[in-house]
C-alpha positions in Angstrom: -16.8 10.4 23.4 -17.4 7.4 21.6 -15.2 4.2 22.7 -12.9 2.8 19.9 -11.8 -0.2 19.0 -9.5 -1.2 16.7 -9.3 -4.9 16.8 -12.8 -6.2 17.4 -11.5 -9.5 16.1 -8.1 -10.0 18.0 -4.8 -9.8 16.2 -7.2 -11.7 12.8 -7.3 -8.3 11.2 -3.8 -7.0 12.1 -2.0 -9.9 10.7 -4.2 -10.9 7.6 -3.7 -6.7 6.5 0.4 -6.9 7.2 0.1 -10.3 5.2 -1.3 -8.4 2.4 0.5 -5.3 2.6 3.6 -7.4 2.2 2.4 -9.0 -1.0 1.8 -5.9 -2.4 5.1 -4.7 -1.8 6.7 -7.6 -2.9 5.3 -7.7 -6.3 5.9 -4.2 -6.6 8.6 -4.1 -5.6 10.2 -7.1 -7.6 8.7 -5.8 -10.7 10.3 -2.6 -10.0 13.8 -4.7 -10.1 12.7 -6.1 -13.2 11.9 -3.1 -14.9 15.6 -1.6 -14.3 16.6 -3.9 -16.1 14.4 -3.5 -19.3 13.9 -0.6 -21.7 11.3 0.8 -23.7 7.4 -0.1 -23.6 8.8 -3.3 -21.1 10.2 -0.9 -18.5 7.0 0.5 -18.9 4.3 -2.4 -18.6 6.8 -3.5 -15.1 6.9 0.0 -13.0 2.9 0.2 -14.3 2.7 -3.7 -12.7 4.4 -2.6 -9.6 2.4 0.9 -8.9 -0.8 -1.5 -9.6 0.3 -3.8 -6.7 1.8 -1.8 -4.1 -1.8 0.4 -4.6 -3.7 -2.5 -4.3 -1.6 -3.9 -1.7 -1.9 -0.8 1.0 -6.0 -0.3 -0.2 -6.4 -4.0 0.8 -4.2 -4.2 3.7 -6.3 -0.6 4.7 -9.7 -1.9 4.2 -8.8 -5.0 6.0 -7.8 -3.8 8.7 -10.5 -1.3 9.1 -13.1 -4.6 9.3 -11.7 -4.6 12.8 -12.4 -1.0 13.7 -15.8 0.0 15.6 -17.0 2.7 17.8 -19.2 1.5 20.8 -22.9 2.5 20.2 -22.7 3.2 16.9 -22.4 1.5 13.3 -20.3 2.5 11.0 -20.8 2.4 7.5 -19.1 3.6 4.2 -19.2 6.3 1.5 -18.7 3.7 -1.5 -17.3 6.7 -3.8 -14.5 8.5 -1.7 -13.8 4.2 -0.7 -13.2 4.0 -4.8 -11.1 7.1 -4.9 -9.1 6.1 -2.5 -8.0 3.3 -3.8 -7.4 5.4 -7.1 -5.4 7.6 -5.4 -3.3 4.8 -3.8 -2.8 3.5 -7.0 -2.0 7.0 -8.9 0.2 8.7 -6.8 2.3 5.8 -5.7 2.6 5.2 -9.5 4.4 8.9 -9.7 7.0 8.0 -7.3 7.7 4.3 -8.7 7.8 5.8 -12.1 10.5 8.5 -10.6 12.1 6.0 -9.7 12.4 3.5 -12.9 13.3 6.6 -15.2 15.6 9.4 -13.3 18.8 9.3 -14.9 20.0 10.9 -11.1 19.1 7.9 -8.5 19.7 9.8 -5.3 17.2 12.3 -6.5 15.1 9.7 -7.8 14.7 7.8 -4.1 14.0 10.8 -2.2 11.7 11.9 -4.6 10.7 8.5 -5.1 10.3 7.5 -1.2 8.8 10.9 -0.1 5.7 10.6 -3.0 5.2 7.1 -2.5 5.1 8.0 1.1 2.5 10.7 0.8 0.3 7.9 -0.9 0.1 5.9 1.6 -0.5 8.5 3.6 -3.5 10.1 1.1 -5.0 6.9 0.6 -5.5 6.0 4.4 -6.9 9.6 5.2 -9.4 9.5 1.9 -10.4 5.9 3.6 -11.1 7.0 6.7 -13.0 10.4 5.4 -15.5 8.0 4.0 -16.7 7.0 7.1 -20.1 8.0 8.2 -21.5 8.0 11.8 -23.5 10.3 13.9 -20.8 12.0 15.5 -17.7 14.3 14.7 -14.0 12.5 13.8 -11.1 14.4 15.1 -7.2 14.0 14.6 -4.3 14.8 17.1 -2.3 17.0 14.5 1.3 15.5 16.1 0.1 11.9 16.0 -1.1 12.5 12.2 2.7 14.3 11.2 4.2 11.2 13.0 2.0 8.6 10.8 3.1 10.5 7.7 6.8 10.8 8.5 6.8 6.7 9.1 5.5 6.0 5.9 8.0 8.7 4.1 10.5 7.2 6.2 10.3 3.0 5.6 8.8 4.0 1.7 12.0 5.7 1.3 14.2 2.5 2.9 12.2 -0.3 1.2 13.1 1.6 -2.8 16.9 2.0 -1.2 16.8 -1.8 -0.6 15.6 -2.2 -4.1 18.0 0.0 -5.8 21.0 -1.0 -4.0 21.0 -4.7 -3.1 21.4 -7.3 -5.4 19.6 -10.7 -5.3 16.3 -12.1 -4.6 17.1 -11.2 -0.7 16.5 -7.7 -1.6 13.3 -8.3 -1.9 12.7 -10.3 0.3 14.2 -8.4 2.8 12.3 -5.0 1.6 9.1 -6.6 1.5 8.5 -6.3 5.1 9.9 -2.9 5.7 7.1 -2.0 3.1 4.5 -4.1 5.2 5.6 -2.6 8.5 5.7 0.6 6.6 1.6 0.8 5.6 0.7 -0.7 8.9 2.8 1.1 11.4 1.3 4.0 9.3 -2.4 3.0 9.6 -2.4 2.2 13.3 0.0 5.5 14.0 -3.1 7.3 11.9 -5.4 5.5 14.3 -4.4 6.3 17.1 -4.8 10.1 16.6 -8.8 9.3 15.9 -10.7 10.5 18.8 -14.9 10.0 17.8 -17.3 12.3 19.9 -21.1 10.9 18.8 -24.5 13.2 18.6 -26.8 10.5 19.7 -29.0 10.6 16.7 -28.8 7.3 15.7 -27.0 5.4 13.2 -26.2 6.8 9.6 -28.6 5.6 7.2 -26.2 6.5 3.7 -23.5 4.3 2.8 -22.4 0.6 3.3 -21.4 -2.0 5.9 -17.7 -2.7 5.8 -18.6 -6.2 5.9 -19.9 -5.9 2.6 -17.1 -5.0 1.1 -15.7 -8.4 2.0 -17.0 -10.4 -1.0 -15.5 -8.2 -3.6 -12.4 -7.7 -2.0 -11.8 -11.2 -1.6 -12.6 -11.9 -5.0 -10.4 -9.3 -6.2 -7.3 -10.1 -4.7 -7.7 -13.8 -5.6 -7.9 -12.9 -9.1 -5.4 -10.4 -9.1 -2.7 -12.5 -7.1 -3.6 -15.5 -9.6 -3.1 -12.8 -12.5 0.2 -11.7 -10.9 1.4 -15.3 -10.4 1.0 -16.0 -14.2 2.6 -12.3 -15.4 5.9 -13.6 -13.7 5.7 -17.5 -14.6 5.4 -16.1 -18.1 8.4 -13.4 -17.4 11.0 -13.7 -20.3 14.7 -13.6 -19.2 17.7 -11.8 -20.9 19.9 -14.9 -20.8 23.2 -13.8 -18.9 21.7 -10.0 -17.6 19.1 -12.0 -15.7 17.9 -14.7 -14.3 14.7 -15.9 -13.9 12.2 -13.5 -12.1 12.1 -15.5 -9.2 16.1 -16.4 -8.7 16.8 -12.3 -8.9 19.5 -10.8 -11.5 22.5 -11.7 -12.0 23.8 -8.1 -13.3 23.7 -4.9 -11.5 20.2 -3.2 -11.2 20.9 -0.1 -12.4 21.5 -0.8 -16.6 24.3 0.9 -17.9 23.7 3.8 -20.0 
């Protein structure tokens, strides 16, 4: 059995991926609030702004997180396609439940339908991510410790869109933001803990790439995209006495009347 690590670098990985996770749910989740309170292709562009970022958000704080992962006696590398899907399916099948979500005309249904999809994408996307890897050996999974990862993420998904729905003011947000961030982390590390690595002794894979490479482009992507996100709210227009600006939170109910 091969010897795992998960934070080869101290608590550096841990808290830069929670960091991150919580920026992703924060855009996403304030441009969720802000899309309640539109109509039409606006509604739209928002909920298609937040499943971007909260995708983005729990790839990054993922991949991140998984630069502080090793095996003893082996190198791990990475299968660059299924790494691409998953990030499309983070981004995909979150966007199903936030657009649930910002069009049910029955809200309770809409948050459990809402938090158990969004849920099950963060869930899909970390398994994806870590089916990529490639090592001489054979990955395994303790079946109860895998349920348990999947019913946190269901679970704090689910309470992080109630917080959004039901609580007015930029505190919402705030306050949700986190339970997002603990949401994709306590999932990731619950996921990782069920990983048990038993190697062939054959030597290191010689197909795919370093996670270390990955760290260029990641970097540079998430700079531009949190600059790009910056500006898409600075530039937010306002509804005069329905809302406020984007950063002060709304001064009507969330939920527009019908």
């Amino acid at each position: 059995m091969g010897h795992i690590d998960h934070a080869v670098y101290g608590w550096v990985t841990p808290a830069i991926s929670y960091l991150v996770a919580c920026l992703g749910a924060l855009l996403a989740l304030r441009s969720t609030r802000w899309a309640l309170l539109t109509e039409g292709r606006t509604r739209r562009n928002w909920l298609a702004f937040a499943s971007l970022s909260l995708g983005v958000g729990i790839w990054s704080m993922h991949f991140i997180a998984m630069l502080g992962f090793a095996v003893s006696g082996t190198e791990i590398r990475y299968n660059v396609p299924l790494t691409v899907a998953s990030l499309l399916i983070a981004i995909l099948v979150v966007g199903v439940g936030i657009f649930t979500v910002g069009y049910s005309k029955h809200p309770r249904a809409a948050l459990l339908a809402g938090g158990v999809t969004t849920g099950l994408g963060v869930a899909a996307m970390h398994y994806l991510g870590m089916a990529a890897m490639q090592m001489p050996g054979t990955v395994s999974y303790d079946h109860v410790t895998v349920g348990l990862s999947i019913a946190i993420a269901v679970f704090a998904a689910t309470a992080a869109l109630w917080a959004t729905l039901n609580v007015q003011g930029t505190a919402a947000v705030l306050g949700a933001a986190p339970v997002m961030g603990v949401a994709v982390c306590a999932m990731h590390y619950t996921g990782m803990a069920a990983i048990s690595v038993r190697l062939d002794g054959h030597g290191d894979p010689q197909n795919g790439v370093l996670a270390l490479q990955f760290v260029f482009p990641l970097a540079v992507g998430l700079g531009t995209y949190v600059f790009c996100s910056a500006l898409a709210f600075a530039v937010a227009p306002s509804k005069g006495g329905d809302q406020q600006s984007v950063f002060l939170g709304p001064a009507a109910p969330l939920l527009p009347r019908r």
